[in-house]
Structure formats: C-alpha cells, structure tokens
KOLGU-4560 file (N, C-alpha, C; in nm, 3 decimals, padded with zeros to 5 digits):
<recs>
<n_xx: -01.725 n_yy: 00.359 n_zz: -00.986 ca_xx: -01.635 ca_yy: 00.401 ca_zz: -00.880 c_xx: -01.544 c_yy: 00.286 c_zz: -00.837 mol: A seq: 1 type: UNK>
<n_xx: -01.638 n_yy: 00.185 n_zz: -00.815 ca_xx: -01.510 ca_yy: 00.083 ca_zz: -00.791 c_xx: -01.414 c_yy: 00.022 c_zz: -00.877 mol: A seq: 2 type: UNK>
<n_xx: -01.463 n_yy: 00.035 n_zz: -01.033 ca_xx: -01.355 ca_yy: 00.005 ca_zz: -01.115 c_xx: -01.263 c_yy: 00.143 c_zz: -01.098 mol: A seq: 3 type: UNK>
<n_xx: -01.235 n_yy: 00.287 n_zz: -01.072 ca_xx: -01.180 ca_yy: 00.339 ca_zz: -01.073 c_xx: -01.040 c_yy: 00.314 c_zz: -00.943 mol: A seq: 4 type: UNK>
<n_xx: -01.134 n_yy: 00.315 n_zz: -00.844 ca_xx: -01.032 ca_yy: 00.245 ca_zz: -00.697 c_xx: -00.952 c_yy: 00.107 c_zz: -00.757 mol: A seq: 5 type: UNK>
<n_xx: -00.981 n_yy: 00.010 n_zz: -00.796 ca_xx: -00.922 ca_yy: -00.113 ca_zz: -00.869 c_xx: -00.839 c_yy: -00.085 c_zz: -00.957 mol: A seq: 6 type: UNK>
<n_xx: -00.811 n_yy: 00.017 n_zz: -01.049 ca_xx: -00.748 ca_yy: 00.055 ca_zz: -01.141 c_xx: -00.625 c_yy: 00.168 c_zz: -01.065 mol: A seq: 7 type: UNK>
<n_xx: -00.656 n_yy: 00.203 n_zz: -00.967 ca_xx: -00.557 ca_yy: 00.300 ca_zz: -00.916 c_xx: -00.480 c_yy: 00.241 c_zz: -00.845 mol: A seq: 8 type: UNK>
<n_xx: -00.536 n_yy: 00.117 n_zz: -00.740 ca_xx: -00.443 ca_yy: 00.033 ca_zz: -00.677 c_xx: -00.391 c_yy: -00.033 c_zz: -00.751 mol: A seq: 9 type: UNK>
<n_xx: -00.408 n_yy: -00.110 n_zz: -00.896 ca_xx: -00.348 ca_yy: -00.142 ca_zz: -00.956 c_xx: -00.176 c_yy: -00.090 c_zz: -01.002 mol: A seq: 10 type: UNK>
<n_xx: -00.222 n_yy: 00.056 n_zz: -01.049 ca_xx: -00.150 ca_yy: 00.163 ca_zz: -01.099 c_xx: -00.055 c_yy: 00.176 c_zz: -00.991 mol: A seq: 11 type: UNK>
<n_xx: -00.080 n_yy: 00.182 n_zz: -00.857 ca_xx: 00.005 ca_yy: 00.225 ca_zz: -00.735 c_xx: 00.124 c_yy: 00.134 c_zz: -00.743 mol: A seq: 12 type: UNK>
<n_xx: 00.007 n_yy: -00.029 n_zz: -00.776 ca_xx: 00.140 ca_yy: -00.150 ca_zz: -00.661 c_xx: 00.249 c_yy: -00.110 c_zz: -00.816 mol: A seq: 13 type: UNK>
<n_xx: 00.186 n_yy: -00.143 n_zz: -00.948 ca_xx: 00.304 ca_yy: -00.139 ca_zz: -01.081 c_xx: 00.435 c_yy: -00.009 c_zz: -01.054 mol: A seq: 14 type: UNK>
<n_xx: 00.365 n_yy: 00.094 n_zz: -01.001 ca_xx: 00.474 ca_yy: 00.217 ca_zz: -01.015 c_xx: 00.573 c_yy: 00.201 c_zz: -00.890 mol: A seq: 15 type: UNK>
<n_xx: 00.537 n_yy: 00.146 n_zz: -00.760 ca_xx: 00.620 ca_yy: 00.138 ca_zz: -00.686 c_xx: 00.687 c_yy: -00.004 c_zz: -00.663 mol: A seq: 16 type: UNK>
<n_xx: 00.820 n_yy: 00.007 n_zz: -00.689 ca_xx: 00.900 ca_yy: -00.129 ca_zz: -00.670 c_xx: 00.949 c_yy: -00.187 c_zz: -00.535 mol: A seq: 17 type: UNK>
<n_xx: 00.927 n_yy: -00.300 n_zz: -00.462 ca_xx: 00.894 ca_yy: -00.337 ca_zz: -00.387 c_xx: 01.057 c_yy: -00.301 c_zz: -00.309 mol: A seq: 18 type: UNK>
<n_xx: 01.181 n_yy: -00.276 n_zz: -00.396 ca_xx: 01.281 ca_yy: -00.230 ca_zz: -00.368 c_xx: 01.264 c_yy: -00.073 c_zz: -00.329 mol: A seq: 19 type: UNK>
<n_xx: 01.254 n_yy: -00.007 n_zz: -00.358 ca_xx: 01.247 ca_yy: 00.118 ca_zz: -00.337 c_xx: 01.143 c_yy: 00.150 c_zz: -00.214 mol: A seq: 20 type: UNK>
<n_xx: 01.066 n_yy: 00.097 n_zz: -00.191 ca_xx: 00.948 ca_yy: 00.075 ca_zz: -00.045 c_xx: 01.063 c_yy: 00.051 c_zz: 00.044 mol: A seq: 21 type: UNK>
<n_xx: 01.121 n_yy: -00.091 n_zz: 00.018 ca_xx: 01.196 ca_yy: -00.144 ca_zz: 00.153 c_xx: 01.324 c_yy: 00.028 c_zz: 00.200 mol: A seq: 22 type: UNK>
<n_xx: 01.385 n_yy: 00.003 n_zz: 00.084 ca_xx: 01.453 ca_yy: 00.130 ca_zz: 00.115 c_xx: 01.441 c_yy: 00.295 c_zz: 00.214 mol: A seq: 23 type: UNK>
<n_xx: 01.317 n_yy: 00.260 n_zz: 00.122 ca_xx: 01.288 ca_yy: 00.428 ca_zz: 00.217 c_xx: 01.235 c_yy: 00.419 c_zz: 00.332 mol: A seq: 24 type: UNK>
<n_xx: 01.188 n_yy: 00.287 n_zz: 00.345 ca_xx: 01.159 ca_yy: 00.209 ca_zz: 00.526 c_xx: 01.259 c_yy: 00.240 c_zz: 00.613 mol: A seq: 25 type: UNK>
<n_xx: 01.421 n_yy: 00.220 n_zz: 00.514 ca_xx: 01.510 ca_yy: 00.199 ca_zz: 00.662 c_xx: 01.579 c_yy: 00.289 c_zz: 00.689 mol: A seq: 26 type: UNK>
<n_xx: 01.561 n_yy: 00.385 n_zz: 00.537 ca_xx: 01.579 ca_yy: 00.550 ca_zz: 00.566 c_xx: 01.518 c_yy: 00.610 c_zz: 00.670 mol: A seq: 27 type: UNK>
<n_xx: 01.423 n_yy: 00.615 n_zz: 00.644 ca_xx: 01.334 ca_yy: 00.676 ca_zz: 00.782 c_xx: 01.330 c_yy: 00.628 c_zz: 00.918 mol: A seq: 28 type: UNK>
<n_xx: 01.353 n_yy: 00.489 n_zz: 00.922 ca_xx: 01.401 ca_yy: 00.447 ca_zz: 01.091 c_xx: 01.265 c_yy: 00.329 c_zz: 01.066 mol: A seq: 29 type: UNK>
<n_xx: 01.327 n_yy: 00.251 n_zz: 01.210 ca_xx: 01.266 ca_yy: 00.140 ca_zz: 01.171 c_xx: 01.094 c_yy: 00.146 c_zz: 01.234 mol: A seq: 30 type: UNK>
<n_xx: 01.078 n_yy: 00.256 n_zz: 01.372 ca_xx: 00.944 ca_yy: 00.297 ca_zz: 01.415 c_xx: 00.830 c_yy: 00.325 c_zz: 01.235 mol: A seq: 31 type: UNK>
<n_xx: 00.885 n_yy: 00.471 n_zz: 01.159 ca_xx: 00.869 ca_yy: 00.441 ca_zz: 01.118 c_xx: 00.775 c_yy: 00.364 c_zz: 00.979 mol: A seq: 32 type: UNK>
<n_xx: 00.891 n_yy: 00.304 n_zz: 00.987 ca_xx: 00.926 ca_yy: 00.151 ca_zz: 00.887 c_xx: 00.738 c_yy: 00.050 c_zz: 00.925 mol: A seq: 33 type: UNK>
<n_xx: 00.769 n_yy: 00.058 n_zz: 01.044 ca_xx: 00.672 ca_yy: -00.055 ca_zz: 01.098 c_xx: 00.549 c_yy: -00.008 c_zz: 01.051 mol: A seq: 34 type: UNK>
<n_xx: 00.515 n_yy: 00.171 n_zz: 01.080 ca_xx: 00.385 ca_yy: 00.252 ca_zz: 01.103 c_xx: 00.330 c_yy: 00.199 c_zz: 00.959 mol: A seq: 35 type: UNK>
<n_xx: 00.421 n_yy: 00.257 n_zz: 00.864 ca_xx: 00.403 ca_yy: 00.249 ca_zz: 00.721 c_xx: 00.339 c_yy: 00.090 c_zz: 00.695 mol: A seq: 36 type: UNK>
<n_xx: 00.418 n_yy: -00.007 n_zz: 00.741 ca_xx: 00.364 ca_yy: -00.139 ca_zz: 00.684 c_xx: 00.241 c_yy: -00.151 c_zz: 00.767 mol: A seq: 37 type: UNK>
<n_xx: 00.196 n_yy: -00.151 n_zz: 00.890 ca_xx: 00.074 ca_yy: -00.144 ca_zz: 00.856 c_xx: -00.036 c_yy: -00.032 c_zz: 00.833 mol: A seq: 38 type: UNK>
<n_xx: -00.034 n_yy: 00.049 n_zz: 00.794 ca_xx: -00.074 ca_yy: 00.151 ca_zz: 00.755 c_xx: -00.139 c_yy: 00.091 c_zz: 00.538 mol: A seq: 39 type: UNK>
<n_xx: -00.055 n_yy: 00.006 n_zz: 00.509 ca_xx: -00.011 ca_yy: -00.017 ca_zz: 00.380 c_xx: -00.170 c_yy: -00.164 c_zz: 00.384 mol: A seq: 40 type: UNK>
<n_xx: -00.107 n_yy: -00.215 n_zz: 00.495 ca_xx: -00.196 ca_yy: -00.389 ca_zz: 00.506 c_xx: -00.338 c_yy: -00.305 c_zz: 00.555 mol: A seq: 41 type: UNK>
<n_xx: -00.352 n_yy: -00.200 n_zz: 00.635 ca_xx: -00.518 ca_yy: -00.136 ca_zz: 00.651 c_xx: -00.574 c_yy: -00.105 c_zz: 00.508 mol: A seq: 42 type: UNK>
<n_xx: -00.455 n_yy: -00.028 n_zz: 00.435 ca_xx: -00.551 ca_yy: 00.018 ca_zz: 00.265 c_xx: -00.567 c_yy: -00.137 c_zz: 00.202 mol: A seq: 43 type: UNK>
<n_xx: -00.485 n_yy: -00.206 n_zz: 00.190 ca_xx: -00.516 ca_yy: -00.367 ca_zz: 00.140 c_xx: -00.668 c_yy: -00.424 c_zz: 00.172 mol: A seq: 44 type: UNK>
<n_xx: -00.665 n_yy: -00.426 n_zz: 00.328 ca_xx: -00.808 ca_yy: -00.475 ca_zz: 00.398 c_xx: -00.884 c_yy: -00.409 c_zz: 00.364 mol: A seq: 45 type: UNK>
<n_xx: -00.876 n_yy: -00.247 n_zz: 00.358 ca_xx: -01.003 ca_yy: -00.206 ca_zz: 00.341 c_xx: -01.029 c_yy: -00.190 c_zz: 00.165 mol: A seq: 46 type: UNK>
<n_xx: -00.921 n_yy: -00.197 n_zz: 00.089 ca_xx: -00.997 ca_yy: -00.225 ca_zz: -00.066 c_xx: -01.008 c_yy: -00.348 c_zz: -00.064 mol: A seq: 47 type: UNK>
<n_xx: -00.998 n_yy: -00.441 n_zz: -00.035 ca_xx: -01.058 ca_yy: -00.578 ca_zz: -00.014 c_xx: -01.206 c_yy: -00.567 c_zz: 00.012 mol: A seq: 48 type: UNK>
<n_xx: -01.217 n_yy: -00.539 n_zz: 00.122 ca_xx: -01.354 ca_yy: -00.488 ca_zz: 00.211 c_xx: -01.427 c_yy: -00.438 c_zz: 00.108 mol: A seq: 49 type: UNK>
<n_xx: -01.444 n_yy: -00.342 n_zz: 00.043 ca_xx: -01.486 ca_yy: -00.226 ca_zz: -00.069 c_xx: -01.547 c_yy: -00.325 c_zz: -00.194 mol: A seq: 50 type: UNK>
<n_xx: -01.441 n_yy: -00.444 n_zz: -00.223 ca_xx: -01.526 ca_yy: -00.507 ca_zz: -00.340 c_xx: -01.585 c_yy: -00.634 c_zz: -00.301 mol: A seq: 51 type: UNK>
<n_xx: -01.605 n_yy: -00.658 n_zz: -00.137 ca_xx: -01.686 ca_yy: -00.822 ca_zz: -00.085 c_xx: -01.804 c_yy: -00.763 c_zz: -00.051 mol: A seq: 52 type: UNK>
<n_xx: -01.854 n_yy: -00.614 n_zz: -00.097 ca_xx: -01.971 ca_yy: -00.576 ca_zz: -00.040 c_xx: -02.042 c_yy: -00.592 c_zz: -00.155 mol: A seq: 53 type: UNK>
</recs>
C-alpha cells in the first residue's frame, strides 16, 4: 500500500507543471489560491507522516 501512495504522488507531482498550478491559482482568485496551497503542504505532511511510521 505504501509503495502504491509513493508511486501516485510521484505520478501527480510529474503530470502537473508547476506552471499550470500557479495559473489556475490566479484564475480562481487569490482566497482561493491560498486555500489550495495549503491544502497541497497538508497532503505533503501527511504522506510524509505515512512513510516515518
């Protein structure tokens, strides 16, 4: 299971370009823009979390 989660976040960060993120941030407004980034740094922490156990 956890090689599957590791392999999908992998798959996620490659398919989305860090250009196209910023973009649709400022499409949508900058509230938001903000929700999303940390919303983005909680899935980071918590697959972090997931493989220090």
């Amino acid at each position: 299971m956890k090689n599957i989660s590791f392999l999908f976040a992998t798959l996620l960060l490659f398919c989305l370009s860090s250009c196209t993120a910023i973009e649709g941030i400022f499409k949508a407004g900058f509230a938001v823009g903000i929700i999303a980034v940390v919303l983005v740094i909680a899935l980071i922490i918590w697959i972090v979390s997931m493989f220090r156990k």
